[in-house]
C-alpha positions, 0 to 999 in steps of 0.5 A, a space after each residue: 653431814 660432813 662430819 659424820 664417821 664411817 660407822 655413822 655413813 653405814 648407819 644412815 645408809 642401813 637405815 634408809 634402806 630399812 625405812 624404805 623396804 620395811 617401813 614406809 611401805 606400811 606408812 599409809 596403813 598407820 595413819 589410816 588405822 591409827 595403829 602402829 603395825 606389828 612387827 615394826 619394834 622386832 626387827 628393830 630389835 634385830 638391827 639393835 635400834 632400841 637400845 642404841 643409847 645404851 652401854 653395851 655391858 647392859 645390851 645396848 649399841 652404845 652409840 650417841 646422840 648423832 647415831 640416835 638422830 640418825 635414826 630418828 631423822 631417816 624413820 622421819 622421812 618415811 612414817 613420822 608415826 614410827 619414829 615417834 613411837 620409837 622416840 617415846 620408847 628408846 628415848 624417853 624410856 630406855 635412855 633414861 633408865 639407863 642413865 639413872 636407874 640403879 643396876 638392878 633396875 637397868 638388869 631386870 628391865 633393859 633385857 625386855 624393853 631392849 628386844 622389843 618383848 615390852 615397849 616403854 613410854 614417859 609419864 609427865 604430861 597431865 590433863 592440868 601441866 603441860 608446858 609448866 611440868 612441875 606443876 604435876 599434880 600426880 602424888 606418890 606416897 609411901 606405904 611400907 616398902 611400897 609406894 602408891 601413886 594417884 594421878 593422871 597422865 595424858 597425851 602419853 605416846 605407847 599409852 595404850 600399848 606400853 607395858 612399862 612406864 617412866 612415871 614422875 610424881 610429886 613426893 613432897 611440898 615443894 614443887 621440884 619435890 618430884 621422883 621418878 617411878 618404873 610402873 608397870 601396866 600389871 600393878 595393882 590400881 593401874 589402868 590404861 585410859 582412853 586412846 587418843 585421836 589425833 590430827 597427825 601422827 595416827 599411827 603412833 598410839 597417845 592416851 591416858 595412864 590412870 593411877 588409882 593408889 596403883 602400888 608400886 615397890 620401894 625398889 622401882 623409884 629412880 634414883 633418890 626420893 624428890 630429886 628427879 626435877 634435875 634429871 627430867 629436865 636434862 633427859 629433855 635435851 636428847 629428846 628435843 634433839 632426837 624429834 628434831 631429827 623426826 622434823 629433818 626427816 618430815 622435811 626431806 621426805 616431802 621435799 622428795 616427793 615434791 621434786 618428782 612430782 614437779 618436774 613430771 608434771 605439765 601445765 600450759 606446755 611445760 613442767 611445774 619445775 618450770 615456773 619460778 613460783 614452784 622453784 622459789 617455794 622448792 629452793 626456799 624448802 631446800 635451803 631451809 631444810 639444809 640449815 635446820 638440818 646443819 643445826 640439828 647436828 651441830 646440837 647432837 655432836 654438842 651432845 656427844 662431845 660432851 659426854 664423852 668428856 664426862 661432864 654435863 652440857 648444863 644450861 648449854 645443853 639446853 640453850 643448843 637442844 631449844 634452838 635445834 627443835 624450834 628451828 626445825 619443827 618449824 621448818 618442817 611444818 612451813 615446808 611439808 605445806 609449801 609441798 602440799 601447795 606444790 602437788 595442789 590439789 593431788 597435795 590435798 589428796 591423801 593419794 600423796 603422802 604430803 598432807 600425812 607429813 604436813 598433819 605429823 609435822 605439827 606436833 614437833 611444834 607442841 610436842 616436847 616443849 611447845 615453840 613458845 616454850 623454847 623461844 624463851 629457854 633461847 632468851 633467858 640464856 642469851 639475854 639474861 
């Protein structure tokens, strides 16, 4: 972007080689065996990638939301699977604790979740609350200096190879009544439960969290008892921001391999890059792809500016994080497919990375606020 600082050009070139000779390499294995492959979270430890929100005083790279988008954008583009799971843990679990956990809780966690030796994950989603996240029917209730939590969270990306998790639960009558709980997988009446299988984004592993008047300590709620409605949906906005970046990065990818492929490939005496049914589809693909990305960053610099001046984004926020998701998700969705028609039949073949990017792209249209959900955070703001 032409905004971007020094230190942000060093980041994105740092990044994309690192996702080229690390990552993508192990890209077709994820998918195959739905399994991320080890070693993935360590060396990006090593580049200080998992606390990159984080203040520096607790371990972190105290960087922002462009840098966070940076990264999630240049994993995109080689292993959707990686940037997810990578999204769940550095995002959704330590962003959040280090924005509202208390300092002892930010001293006994971030250590671990930030060198890679404990992987994070966020617990909202229910078999009965997706979209409507307040209608969570997982309970915690208090038992002397404890809490015990009974619920089911699903479709829980690090579900079954998390080791601690950011859990919301209900503590009260009201429905904003809501706090948050670190939970960590040894806790007595914790259970990991099934593994999910998925049409894309395989390699990134999604299952159950089972709570069974699983105990958990006073001292690991965030944050004050039924006031956690407010922060989840605001911690929402980096995330919104950040998969957007994972759809950027889908987009590009498969536009690259869509390019070679076109202008190697011979039909009737001449190159596919030739016809102009392959050029309207590429040039489609690339404007769009560039218009999506310009907002996605415009909504992180938002982002940015923002904190930086101490205040909150507010309904803002929300309004920039809404339309930068709707908009890219579904650009990467209608470009990775229009790659795969491009390929033709070697873009149905898994020979081709495209159908894997094609199958990831869709979940960045569910995930994190389905479109439908976005298209009306963007009406009520503008219209009401």
């Amino acid at each position: 972007m032409w905004f971007f600082s020094e230190e942000e050009r060093m980041l994105q070139d740092s990044m994309q080689n690192f996702a080229q000779d690390q990552i993508l390499p192990l890209a077709e294995q994820a998918d195959e065996t739905e399994t991320l492959p080890e070693g993935h979270f360590s060396k990006m430890a090593e580049m200080g990638l998992l606390g990159i929100t984080v203040p520096e005083e607790f371990g972190g790279a105290g960087m922002g939301c462009v840098e966070a988008t940076i990264v999630h954008e240049e994993l995109g583009a080689v292993c959707a699977s990686t940037a997810l799971t990578y999204l769940a843990h550095t995002i959704l679990f330590v962003h959040n604790l280090a924005t509202n956990g208390s300092k002892e809780q930010k001293e006994k966690y971030l250590p671990d979740v930030i060198s890679g030796k404990s992987i994070g994950g966020l617990g909202i989603t229910e078999p009965g609350s997706g979209s409507d996240s307040l209608a969570m029917a997982t309970m915690a209730t208090r038992d002397g200096n404890d809490y015990l939590l009974s619920g089911t969270k699903t479709y829980i990306t690090n579900a079954p190879n998390g080791q601690i998790f950011y859990v919301y639960a209900r503590t009260g009558d009201g429905k904003k009544d809501v706090s948050t709980f670190l939970v960590e997988n040894s806790f007595e009446g914790f259970s990991h439960g099934k593994k999910i299988r998925k049409m894309g984004m395989r390699g990134s592993p999604t299952g159950q969290l089972i709570m069974d008047q699983c105990r958990v300590p006073k001292a690991n709620r965030v944050g004050k008892e039924g006031y956690s409605a407010t922060h989840m949906m605001r911690n929402l906005d980096i995330e919104r921001i950040t998969i957007a970046g994972i759809s950027v990065g889908i987009a590009r990818g498969a536009l690259a391999v869509a390019q070679r492929y076109v202008q190697e490939r011979e039909a009737f005496g001449q190159t596919l890059s030739k016809f102009q049914m392959i050029q309207k589809m590429y040039a489609d693909g690339d404007a769009e792809l560039h218009a999506a990305k310009s907002l996605v960053y415009e909504a992180a610099k938002r982002w940015d500016i923002a904190k930086s001046e101490g205040r909150p984004l507010g309904k803002k926020g929300a309004l920039w994080a809404a339309r930068a998701k709707l908009i890219a998700a579904t650009m990467a969705t209608k470009v990775s497919l229009d790659c795969v028609q491009m390929l033709g039949g070697y873009g149905y073949d898994r020979e081709f990375p495209v159908e894997r990017m094609a199958r990831d792209a869709k979940l960045n249209e569910i995930g994190a606020g389905t479109n439908e959900i976005m298209r009306l955070i963007i009406a009520r703001e503008e219209l009401n």
